[in-house]
Structures are given as structure tokens and as C-alpha cells.
N, C-alpha and C positions, 0 to 999 in steps of 0.2 A: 521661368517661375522662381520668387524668391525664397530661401531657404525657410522662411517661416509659412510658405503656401505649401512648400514640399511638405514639412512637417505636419502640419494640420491636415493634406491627403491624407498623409501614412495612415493616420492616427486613425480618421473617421473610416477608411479599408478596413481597420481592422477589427473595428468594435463600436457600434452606437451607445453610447451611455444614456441609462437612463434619466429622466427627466428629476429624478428624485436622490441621484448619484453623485458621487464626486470620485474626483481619481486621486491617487496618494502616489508622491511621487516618492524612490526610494533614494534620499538627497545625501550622497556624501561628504558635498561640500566641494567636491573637485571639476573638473572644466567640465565633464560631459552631463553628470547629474543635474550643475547650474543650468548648462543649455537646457536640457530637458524642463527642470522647473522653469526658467523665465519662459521659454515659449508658448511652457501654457500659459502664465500670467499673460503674456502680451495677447493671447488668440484669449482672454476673459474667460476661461472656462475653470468649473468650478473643480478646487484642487487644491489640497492639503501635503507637507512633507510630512515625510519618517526619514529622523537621524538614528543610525544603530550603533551605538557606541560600543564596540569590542575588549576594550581594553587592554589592546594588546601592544600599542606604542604609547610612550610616556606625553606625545604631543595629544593624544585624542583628546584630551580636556579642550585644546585649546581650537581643535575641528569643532566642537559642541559652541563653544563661544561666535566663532566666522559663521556657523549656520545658522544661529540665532540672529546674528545682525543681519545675514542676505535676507531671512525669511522676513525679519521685524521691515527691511528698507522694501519688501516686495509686496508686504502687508498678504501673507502667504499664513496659514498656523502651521504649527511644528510642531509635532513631538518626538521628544528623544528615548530611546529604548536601548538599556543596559541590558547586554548577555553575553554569558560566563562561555565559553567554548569548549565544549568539553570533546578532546578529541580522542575517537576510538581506534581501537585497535584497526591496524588497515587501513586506515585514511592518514592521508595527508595532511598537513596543518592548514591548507587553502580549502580543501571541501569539507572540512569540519567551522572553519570560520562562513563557509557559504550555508550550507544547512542550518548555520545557529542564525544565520540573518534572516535568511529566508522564514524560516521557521518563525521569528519576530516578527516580520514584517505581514505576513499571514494572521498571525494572531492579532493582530494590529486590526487589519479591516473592520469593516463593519457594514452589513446591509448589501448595498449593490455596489460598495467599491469597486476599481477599477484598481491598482498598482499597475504602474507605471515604473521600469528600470530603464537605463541608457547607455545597453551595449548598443556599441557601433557595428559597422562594414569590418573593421580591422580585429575587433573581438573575436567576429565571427572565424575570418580566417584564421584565429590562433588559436582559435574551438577546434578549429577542423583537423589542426596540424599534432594537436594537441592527441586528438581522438587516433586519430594515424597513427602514429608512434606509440599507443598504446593497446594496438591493433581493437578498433573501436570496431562495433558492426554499423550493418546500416544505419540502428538508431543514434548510436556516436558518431558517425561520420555526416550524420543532418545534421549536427551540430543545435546549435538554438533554431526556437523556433517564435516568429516574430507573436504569436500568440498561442495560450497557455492557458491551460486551469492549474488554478493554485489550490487545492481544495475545493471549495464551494466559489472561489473566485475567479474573475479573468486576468490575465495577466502577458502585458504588452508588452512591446521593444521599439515602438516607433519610430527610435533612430537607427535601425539594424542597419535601413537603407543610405546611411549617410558614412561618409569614411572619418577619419579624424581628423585630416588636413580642412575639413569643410567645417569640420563643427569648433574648430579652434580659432580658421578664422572668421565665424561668426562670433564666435565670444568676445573676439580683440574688436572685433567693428563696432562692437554692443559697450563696450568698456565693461565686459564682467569682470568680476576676480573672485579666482576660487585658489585653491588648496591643493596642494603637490604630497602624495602622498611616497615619502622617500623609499617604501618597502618595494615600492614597482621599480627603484633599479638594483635589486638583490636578486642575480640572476641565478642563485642556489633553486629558487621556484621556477620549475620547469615554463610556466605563461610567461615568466620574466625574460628566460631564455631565450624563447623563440620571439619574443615580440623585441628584445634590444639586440639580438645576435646577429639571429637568424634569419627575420623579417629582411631588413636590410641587407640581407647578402643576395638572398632569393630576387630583390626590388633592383639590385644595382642589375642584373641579368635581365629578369624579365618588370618592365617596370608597373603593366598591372595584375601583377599577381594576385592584390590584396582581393582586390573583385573578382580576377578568375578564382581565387580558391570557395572564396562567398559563393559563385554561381556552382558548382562541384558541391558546396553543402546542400545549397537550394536544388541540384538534382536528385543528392541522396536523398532528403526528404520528400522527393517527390516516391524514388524504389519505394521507398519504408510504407506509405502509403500503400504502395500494390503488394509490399508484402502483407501488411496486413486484412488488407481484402481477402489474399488468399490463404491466410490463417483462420479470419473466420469462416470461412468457407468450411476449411477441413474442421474446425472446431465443432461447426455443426453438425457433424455426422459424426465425431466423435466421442462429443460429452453422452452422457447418462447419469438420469433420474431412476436410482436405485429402490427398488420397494422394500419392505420388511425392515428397514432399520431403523431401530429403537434411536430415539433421542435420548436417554438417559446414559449417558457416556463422558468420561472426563476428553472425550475428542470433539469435536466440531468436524464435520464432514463441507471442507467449504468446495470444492469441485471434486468432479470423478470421471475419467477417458474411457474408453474402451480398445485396451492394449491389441487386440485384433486388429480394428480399425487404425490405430497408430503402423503399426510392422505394414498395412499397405504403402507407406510414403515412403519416399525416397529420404535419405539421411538428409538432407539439405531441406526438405520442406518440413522434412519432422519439427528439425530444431525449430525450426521458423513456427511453427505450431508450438511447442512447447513453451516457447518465449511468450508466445502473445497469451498463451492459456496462463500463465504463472502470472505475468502482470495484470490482466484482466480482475480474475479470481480474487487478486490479494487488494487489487483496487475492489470491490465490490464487498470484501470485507472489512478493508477500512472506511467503508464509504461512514462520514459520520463524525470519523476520529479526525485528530490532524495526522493520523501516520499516512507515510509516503507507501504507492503502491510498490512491490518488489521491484529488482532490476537486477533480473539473474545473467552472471555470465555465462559466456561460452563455454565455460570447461565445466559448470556446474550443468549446462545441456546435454554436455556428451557425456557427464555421469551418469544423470537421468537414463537418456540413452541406453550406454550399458547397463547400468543396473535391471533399468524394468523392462525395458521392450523387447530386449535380444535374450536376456536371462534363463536359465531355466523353468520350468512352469512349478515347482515344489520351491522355488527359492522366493527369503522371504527379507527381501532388503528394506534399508531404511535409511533414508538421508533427511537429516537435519539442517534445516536453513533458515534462519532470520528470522526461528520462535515460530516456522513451521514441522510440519514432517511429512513426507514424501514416503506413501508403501501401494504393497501392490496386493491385492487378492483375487482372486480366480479371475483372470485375465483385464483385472480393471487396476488403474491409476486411480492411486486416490490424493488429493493434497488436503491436511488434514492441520488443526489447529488443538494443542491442549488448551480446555476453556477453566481447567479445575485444576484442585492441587492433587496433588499424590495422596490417594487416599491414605488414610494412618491406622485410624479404627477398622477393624475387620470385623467387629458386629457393634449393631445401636438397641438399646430397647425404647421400643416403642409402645406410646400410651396412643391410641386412633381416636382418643377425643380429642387431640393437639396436633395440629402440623409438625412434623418434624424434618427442621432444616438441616440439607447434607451439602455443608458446601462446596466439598471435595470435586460433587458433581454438580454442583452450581444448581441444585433444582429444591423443595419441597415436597414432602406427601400428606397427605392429608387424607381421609376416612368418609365415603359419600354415601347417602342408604338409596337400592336399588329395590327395584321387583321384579321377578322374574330370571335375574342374570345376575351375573356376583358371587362374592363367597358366604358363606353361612351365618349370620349374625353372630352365634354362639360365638364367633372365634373373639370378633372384639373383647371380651373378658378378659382374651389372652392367656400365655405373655406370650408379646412377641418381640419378633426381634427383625431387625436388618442384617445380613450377613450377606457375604461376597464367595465367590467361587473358590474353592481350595482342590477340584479335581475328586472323580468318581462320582458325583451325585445326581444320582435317578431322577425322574418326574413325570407326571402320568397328567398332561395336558387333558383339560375338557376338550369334551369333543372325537379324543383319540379312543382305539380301541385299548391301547397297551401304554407300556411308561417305557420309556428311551433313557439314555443317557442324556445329562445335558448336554457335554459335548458334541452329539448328535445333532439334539434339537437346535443347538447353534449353527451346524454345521446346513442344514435342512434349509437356515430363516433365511442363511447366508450372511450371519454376524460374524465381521470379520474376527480374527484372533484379538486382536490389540483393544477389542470394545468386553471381550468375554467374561474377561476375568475383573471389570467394574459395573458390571449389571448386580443390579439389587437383590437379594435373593427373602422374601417372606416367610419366615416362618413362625408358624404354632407348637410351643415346646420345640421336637425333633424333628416335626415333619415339616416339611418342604409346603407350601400351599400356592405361593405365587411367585411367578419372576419378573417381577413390575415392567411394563410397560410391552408385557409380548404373553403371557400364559397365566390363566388361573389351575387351580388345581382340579382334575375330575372330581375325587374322592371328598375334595371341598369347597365343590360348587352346586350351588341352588337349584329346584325345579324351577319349572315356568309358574309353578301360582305359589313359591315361597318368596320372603322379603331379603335380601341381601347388601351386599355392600362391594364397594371394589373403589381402590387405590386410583386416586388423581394425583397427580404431578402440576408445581408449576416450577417455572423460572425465578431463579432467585433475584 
């Protein structure tokens, strides 16, 4: 089978395009990208490049100029996408320039695209080596995977299955010409390392390493697979849909465990549970945006770990992570998102012929006329106000025979501590009348054949 029949299997294995589709190929200009693009030109399938211009070597202009002529002589369209690299704290200059591509190249799709990149066989192996030495888990040591969601897209490797020696002499059979990109021999970049060092010392010993290490990814990712089977498994019996909790909170309650149900597993299946629940979760919250779903380490697992599963049961931890927070209340995990700012104002006055907007909590309230149920008409008159919890304040819930503390009644609903002290508090003049979104008052609520009114919320 000739390299360009191999190539059109991989391809069609991995992904049918739709009829209405095109694939975009991520074109650097260099030997493997060009394969990748001519191939599909030569197999007529419909297919567009993306050049990403980085700006991070003085030649990239002249990459931008050589990929315009391959595309313009392939009769191929093009487009070129400038982005700035902004690298963060903790990363490396190589995955901060990968995330800004990616990142481009994603935003780039459109519809039912396909992208299309072209790691090889040998990438793979120095993913793997790479993941090793950085004591990578199952999910690092799969290394790439030949297919991928990118967001709302797919996203192939079609040549994972080819080595470099294959794919370079097909370019010289083909008379292509691409672009050397001089940074891949700066062996200061750990992939530089192992791929000019290291590779070849491994190769001169055993000569096919580069495939055995490939098949050793393609096993981990077969484990990861059964670990995650059996995450969701325990997931299942471990998540909870909590009742009584008020939406009106500068938190987002995006998942919740049941710390009981965690302390039966073994430390070794916990993590494994923890990992797929933290990725899941933060995947289904970003479902929508372009943010990438979490990718918790191991030492932030056996934090977790200590902190909440083993901990004492009065202890009240709190770990912050990647603009989440991690707490724990009466025997439950919670992973939790601020959706609002720090509140500032500690009382608003309120007119109930106008909505008024609290951004703090990202929500509205607004003033509805009821019969039978509700507070007292009179009170609309006013004035009232909005105010928040300061500690010691009473309230005599409808319905109840007595008036509790609110702390109580928090304690009763099961709202955790971290929600308490941004619940809304209604009042008339001095008295307390409602705690929006959970109690009206006894003392000022309606019979069944009087007219009333009562407090709607929406999202801001």
C-alpha cells in the first residue's frame, strides 16, 4: 500500500467529514505539515490551511511569505493568524506557545470543520519520554491521541501512524520544499533534548524504539480508558443532588461527592475518581466557552485527599484552584465556582416598583402581586431595604410555630457556611420580613383570601 493509500485509511478511521465540511490543516510550512497538506490536495478533499504566526523568531515573516506560495502553487486558501504568547506563571515557553496556537487555531474553525495537525510516530515517542520524566500518569504517559475534541470540534493526527523517515522520504519523492525551523536544534527545550540527544542513543541500542515507545503510549491509553470506566462507575454512586440550596449565592455549586462514599476506596481508586470528577465537572462547566476543561495534578489529588476525606469532621478546609474552590460540609465535597464579586454594599434601598439589580450576586429582584400566599401589600410602601447577615438575627419563618436564630435556620436548610453570610436579607424599617429565596415572614405573611406579593429573582 502506497503512502498516500496509508494516509487516506488513517484519515477516513478516524473521522467521516461531513458532506457540508472542510478540514483545515494546521500548516507550519515545515516537512511534515507540507505532507499533511499536499496529501489531501492530491486525495481532492476539501481543505483549507491555518498559518500561526507567533512572532517569536525574526525569520517568521519570511515562514508567512513560503506558505503563501505553497498554498497559492497548491491552489489551497490560507489564512494567517497573529498571536501574542503570553506566558504564565508555571509554564514553560513551549506550552504557553502551544496553548496560544491551539487556542488560534480553534477559534479559527467554523461549522463542521475538521483540523487536522501532523505529529508523527516519533512525536509520539518523545510525548511519551517527555511524560516519563515528568512522572506523567496514565493520562501523560498515552501520550497523543490520534483523535480529539477541540471544543465543539474534532481534531485528528492522521500521520501519528507514519515515522519521519517515511514522511520525509515522501516529500523528497514528491519534490516538496518546506522550511527548517532552526529552534528544534536548541536543545535548552527538553523535546529538543530527547529528540537530538537522546533518541539516537536509545536507536543506536535498540533500533526500533521509536514504534516500541508509540505501542507503550497506545497501551496507556488503552489503561486510561479502563481507568475511566471505573471512575465513572464510583462517580455514580458518589455524586449528590443536594436539596434546599438557595441559588442566590456569590458561589456556583458546580459538582458535590459524598465524603462517606469516597473513604470506602482504596487511595489508589480514590485519586482515580477525583481526577475524572475534577475534569468532568469543570469540562461541563466550561461547556460553551473556549476554556480548557481542568488537569489536576497528583499532588493537588493527595491534597484533596488530605484535606477532606481523611480530615476531621469539624474541619473546614479550603483549596483554591484555577478560579475554583474546593470545601467540604457535613460529610460532602463540594467543587464550587465564584460567579459574582465581593459584595461591597451591605444594605441597598429598594423601591418594589423597579427591579433591582445586585451584581455582586449576578441575579435581580423584582416585586410579583400574589393571592393567598406572600407578604402583606402594605409593606410595598416601604422602605425597604436589602441587607446581609452581620450575626445574631432572629426570624419567625411562616409556617413555624416559633422564631429561631438564623444561624439555626441555616444550619436546619443545610446552607453551607461560605453561602450564609451573602443570602439577601428583606427588610421593613427594623424588622426582618424575608430571606429571599428560602423564608417569608410569619408575622408578615398573608391569609389564604388576602392579596400579596413575594420576591422573584432572575439572572443577570
Amino acid at each position: 500500500m502506497s503512502f498516500l493509500e496509508r494516509f487516506q485509511t488513517s484519515l477516513k478511521s478516524l473521522y467521516q467529514l461531513p458532506a457540508d465540511a472542510c478540514y483545515v490543516v494546521a500548516y507550519s510550512g515545515g516537512l511534515d505539515s507540507h505532507v499533511l497538506l499536499y496529501c489531501c490536495r492530491q486525495l481532492k478533499l476539501p481543505v483549507r490551511a491555518v498559518h500561526i504566526h507567533h512572532g517569536l523568531q525574526s525569520i517568521a515573516d519570511d515562514w508567512v511569505e513560503h506558505c503563501h506560495d505553497i498554498c497559492s502553487a497548491l491552489d489551497v486558501p490560507l489564512d494567517v493568524v497573529y498571536v501574542e504568547v503570553q506566558q504564565k506563571r508555571g509554564q514553560s515557553p513551549e506550552e504557553a506557545a502551544r496553548n496560544a496556537r491551539y487556542q488560534a487555531l480553534e477559534n479559527n474553525l467554523q461549522h463542521n470543520d475538521c483540523l487536522l495537525t501532523a505529529q508523527h510516530l516519533n512525536d509520539q515517542a518523545e510525548t511519551l519520554l517527555l511524560q516519563l520524566f515528568r512522572t506523567g500518569n496514565a493520562a501523560g504517559l498515552s501520550a497523543m491521541r490520534p483523535r480529539r475534541c477541540l471544543g465543539h470540534f474534532i481534531h485528528l493526527r492522521p500521520l501519528l501512524y507514519f515515522n519521519r523517515n517515511e514522511i520525509e522520504h515522501f516529500a523528497t519523492e514528491n519534490t516538496l520544499h518546506w522550511v527548517d525551523d532552526p529552534s528544534n536544534q536548541d536543545v535548552t527545550f527538553d523535546r529538543n533534548f530527547i529528540r537530538n540527544n537522546l533518541v539516537p542513543v536509545l536507536q543506536n541500542r535498540w533500533p526500533n524504539v521509536t514504534a516500541q515507545l508509540a505501542t507503550v503510549a497506545s497501551l496507556q491509553a488503552d489503561n486510561l480508558l479502563v481507568l475511566e470506566d471505573m471512575a465513572a462507575i464510583d462517580l455514580a454512586s458518589s455524586i449528590r443532588t443536594l436539596e434546599h440550596q438557595t441559588e442566590i449565592s456569590v458561589y456556583k455549586v458546580i459538582s458535590v461527592l459524598s465524603i462517606s462514599a469516597l473513604q470506602k476506596l482504596s487511595s489508589a481508586r480514590l485519586l482515580n475518581l477525583l481526577r475524572y470528577w475534577v475534569i468532568r465537572a469543570s469540562a461541563a462547566d466550561a461547556a460553551g466557552s473556549h476554556k480548557s476543561p481542568l488537569s489536576p495534578t497528583r499532588n493537588l489529588l493527595i491534597e484533596i485527599e488530605r484535606a477532606f476525606i481523611y480530615s476531621q469532621r469539624d474541619a473546614n478546609p479550603v483549596i483554591f484552584y484555577a478560579g475554583y474552590e474546593l470545601r467540604k460540609y457535613r460529610s460532602h465535597l463540594y467543587l464550587l465556582k465564584r460567579r459574582g464579586q465581593q459584595l461591597k454594599q451591605k444594605e441597598l434601598d429598594w423601591n418594589p416598583s423597579q427591579s433591582l439589580k445586585v451584581p455582586a450576586l449576578n441575579i435581580q429582584f423584582r416585586s410579583v402581586y400574589t393571592a393567598g400566599k406572600g407578604l402583606q401589600r402594605i409593606l410595598l410602601n416601604g422602605p425597604l431595604t436589602i441587607r446581609f447577615r452581620k450575626g445574631g438575627e432572629k426570624f419567625h419563618p411562616a409556617g413555624r410555630q416559633h422564631s429561631q436564630s438564623l444561624k439555626k435556620l441555616f444550619q436546619e436548610a443545610g446552607i453551607p457556611p461560605w453561602q450564609r453570610d451573602n443570602i439577601p436579607l428583606l427588610y421593613y424599617g427594623d424588622d426582618l420580613i424575608a430571606v429571599i429565596g428560602l423564608w417569608i415572614s410569619s408575622r408578615h405573611s398573608v391569609k389564604e383570601n388576602e392579596e400579596g406579593w413575594m420576591i422573584e429573582t432572575d439572572k443577570l
